[in-house]
BALOSE-268893 format. One line per 8 residues: number of its first residue (from 1); their letters; for each residue x, y, z of N, C-alpha, C. Coordinates in steps of 0.02 Angstrom, whole numbers, plus 50000, padded with zeros to 5 digits. Example, Ala and Ser with C-alpha at 12.3 -4.5 7.8 and 13.67 -1.06 7.14 Angstrom:
BEGIN
1) as) 50660/49716/50390/50615/49775/50390/50660/49835/50390  50642/49888/50354/50684/49947/50357/50645/50002/50394 .
END
This chain:
BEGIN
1) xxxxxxxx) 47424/52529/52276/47458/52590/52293/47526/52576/52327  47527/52514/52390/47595/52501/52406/47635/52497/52363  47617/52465/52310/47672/52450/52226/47714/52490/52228  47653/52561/52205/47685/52610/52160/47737/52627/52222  47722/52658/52267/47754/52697/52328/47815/52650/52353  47814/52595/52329/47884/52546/52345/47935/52547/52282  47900/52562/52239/47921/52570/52173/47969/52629/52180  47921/52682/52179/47987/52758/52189/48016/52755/52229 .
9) xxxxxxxx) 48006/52738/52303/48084/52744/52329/48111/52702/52306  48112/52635/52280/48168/52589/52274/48220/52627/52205  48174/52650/52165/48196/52705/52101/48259/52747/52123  48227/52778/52201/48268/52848/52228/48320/52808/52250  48321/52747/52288/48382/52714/52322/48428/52675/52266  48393/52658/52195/48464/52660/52143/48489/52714/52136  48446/52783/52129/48481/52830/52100/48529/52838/52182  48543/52832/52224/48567/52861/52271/48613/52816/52278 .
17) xxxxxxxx) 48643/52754/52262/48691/52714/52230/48757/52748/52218  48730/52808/52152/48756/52833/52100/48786/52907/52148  48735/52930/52190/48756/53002/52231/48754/52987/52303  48825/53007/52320/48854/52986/52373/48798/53013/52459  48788/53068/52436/48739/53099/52487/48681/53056/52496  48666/52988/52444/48614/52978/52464/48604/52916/52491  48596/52881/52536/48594/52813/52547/48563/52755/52551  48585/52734/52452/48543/52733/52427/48516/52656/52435 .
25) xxxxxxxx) 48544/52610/52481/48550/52540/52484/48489/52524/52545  48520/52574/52606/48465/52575/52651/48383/52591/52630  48401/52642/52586/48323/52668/52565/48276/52611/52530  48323/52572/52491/48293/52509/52452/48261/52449/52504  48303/52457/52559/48263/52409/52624/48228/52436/52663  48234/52493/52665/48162/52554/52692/48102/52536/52670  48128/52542/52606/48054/52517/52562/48024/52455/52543  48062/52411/52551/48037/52328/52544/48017/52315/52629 .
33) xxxxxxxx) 48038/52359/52677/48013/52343/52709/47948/52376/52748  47937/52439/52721/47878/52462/52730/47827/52425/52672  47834/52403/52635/47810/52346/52578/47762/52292/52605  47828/52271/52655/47798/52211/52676/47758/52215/52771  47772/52277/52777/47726/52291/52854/47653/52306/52819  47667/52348/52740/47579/52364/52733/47567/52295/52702  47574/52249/52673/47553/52197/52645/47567/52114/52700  47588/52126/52771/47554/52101/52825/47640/52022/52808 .
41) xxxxxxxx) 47683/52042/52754/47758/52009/52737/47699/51935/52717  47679/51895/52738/47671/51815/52743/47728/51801/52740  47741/51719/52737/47804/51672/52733/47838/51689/52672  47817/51718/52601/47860/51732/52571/47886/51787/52579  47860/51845/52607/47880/51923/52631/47943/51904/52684  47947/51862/52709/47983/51863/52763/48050/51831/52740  48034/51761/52678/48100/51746/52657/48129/51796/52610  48090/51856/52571/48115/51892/52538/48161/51944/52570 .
49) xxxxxxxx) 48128/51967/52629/48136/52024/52688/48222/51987/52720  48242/51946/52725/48296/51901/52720/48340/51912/52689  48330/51909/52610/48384/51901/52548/48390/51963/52562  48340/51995/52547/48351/52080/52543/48420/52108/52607  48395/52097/52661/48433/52100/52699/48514/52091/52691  48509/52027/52671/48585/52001/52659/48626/52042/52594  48564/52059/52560/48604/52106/52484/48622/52147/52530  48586/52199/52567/48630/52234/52613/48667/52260/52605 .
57) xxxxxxxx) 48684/52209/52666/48742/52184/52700/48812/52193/52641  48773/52123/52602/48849/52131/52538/48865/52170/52527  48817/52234/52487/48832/52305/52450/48869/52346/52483  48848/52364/52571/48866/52389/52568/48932/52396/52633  48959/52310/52641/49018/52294/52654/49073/52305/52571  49063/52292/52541/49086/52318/52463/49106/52363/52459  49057/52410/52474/49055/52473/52461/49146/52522/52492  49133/52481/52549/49195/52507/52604/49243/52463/52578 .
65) xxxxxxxx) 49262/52411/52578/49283/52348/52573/49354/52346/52525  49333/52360/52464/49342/52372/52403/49388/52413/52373  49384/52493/52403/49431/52531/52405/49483/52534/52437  49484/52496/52509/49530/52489/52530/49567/52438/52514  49522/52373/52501/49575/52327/52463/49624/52361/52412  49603/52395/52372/49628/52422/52308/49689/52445/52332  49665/52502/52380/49731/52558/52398/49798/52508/52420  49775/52430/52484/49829/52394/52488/49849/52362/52431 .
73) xxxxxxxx) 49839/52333/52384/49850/52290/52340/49906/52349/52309  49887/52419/52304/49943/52478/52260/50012/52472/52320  49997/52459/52354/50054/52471/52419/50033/52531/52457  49967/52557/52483/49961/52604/52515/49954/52568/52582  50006/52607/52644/50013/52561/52698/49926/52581/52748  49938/52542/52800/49873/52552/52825/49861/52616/52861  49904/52636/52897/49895/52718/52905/49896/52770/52859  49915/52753/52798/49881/52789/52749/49816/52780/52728 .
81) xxxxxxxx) 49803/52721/52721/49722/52693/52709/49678/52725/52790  49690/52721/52821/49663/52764/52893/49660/52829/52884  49722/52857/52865/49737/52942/52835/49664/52953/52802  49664/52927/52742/49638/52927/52676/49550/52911/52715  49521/52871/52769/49458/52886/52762/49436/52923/52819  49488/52959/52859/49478/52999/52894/49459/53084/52847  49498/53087/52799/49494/53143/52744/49416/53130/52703  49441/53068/52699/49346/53052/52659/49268/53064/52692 .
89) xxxxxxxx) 49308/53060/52759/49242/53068/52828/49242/53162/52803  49294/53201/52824/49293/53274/52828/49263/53298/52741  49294/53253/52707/49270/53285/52625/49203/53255/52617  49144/53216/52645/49078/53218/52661/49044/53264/52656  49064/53292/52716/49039/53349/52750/49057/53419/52725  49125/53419/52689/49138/53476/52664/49121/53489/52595  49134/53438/52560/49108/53440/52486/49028/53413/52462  48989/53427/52430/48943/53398/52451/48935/53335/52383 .
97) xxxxxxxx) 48909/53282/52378/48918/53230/52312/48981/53175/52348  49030/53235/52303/49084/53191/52291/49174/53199/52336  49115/53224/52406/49170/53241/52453/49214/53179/52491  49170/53128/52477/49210/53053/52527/49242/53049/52468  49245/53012/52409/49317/52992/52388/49336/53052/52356  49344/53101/52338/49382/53166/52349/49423/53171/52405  49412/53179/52466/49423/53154/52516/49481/53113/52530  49460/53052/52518/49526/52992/52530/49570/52978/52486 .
105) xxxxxxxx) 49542/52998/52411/49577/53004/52356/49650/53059/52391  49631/53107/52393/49676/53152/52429/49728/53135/52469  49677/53108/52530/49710/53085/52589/49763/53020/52572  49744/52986/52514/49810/52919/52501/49879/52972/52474  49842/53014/52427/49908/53038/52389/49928/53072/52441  49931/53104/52488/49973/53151/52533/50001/53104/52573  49964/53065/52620/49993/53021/52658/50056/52961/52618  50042/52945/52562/50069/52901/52536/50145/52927/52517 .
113) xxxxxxxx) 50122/52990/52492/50196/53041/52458/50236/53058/52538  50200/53086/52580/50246/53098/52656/50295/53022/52681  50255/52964/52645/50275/52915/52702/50351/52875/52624  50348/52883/52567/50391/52867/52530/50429/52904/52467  50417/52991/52478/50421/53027/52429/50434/53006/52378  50389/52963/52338/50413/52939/52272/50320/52985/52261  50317/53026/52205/50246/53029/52193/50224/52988/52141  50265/52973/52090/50237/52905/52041/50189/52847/52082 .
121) xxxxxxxx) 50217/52831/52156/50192/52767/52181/50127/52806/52207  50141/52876/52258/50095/52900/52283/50009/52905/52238  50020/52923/52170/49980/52929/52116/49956/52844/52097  50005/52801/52087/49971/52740/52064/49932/52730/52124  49949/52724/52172/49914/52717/52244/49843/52730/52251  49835/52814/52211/49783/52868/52226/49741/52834/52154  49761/52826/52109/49734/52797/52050/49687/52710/52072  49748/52680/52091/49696/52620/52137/49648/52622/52172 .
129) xxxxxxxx) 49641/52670/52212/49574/52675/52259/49510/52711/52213  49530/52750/52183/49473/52763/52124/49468/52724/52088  49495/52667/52058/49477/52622/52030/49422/52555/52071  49446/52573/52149/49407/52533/52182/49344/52561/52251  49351/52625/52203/49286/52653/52222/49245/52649/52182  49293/52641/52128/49218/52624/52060/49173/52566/52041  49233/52495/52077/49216/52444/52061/49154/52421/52145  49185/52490/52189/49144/52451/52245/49049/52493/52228 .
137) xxxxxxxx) 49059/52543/52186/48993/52573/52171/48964/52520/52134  48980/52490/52072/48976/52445/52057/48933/52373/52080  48989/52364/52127/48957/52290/52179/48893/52340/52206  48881/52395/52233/48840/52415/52288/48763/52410/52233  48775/52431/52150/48736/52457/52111/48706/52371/52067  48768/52331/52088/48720/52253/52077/48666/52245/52140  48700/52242/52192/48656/52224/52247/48586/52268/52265  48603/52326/52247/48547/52357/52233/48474/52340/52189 .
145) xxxxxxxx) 48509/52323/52139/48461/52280/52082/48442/52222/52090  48495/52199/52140/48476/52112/52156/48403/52121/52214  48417/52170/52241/48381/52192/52334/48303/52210/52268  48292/52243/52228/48239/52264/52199/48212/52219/52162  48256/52177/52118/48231/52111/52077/48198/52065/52130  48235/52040/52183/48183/52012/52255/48128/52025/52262  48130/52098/52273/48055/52141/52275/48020/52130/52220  48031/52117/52172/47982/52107/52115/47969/52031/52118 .
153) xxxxxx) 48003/52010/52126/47980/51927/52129/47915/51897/52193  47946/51946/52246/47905/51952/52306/47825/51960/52272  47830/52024/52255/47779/52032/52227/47738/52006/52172  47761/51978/52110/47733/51955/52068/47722/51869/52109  47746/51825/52159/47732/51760/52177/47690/51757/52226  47691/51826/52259/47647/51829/52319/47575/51831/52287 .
END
């Protein structure tokens, strides 16, 4: 029965990867680790409970990581990149899904256009960070699979 019940949430924490409201990386270590409190971890629960951990970590330093690299690499200065996830914090909460990069997406192009009125750059700018919100969903949606493939290995060696 632990299986199955580690099984669906780890299911719900890919799908929550994909939807921003849901968080979907933590939920996947929620559940490997209620996994391994009902199945008592042993020495391999514990080196798994580890990796898992560290996927994390990776995904969801990525996750943040990523977009902002992007936005600097376009030339968005860092108080615009600050602008931009201060807007992503408020478009959370205001939009529901797809209110964080709605949000900062926004917040680069306004801040970016105020600070060099060129909007061509402002737009490549705003175009970069969605490109590296996509690539950081991405990294978050390997590590995700990597954090669950663990879990299955856990399980099938244990």
């Amino acid at each position: 029965m632990e299986i199955l019940i580690t099984a669906l949430l780890m299911a719900v924490g890919l799908a929550g990867v994909i939807m921003p409201f849901v968080p979907g990386l933590p939920i996947i270590w929620g559940a490997a680790l209620l996994y391994g409190i009902a199945t008592e971890f042993g020495r391999l629960g514990w080196m798994a409970m580890i990796a898992i951990t560290l996927l994390l970590a990776v995904g969801m330093a990525a996750s943040i990581v990523l977009p902002d690299r992007a936005g600097a690499a376009a030339g968005a200065s860092r108080s615009t990149r600050l602008f931009a996830g201060l807007l992503g914090l408020i478009g959370f909460f205001v939009v529901p899904v797809i209110g964080f990069p709605l949000g900062a997406c926004l917040g680069v192009l306004i801040a970016q256009y105020r600070q060099t009125d060129d909007w061509d750059g402002a737009v490549r700018s705003t175009i970069a960070v969605l490109k590296g919100f996509g690539v950081g969903i991405l990294a978050e949606l390997g590590a995700g699979l990597a954090m669950v493939l663990v879990w299955v290995a856990w399980v099938v060696l244990d």
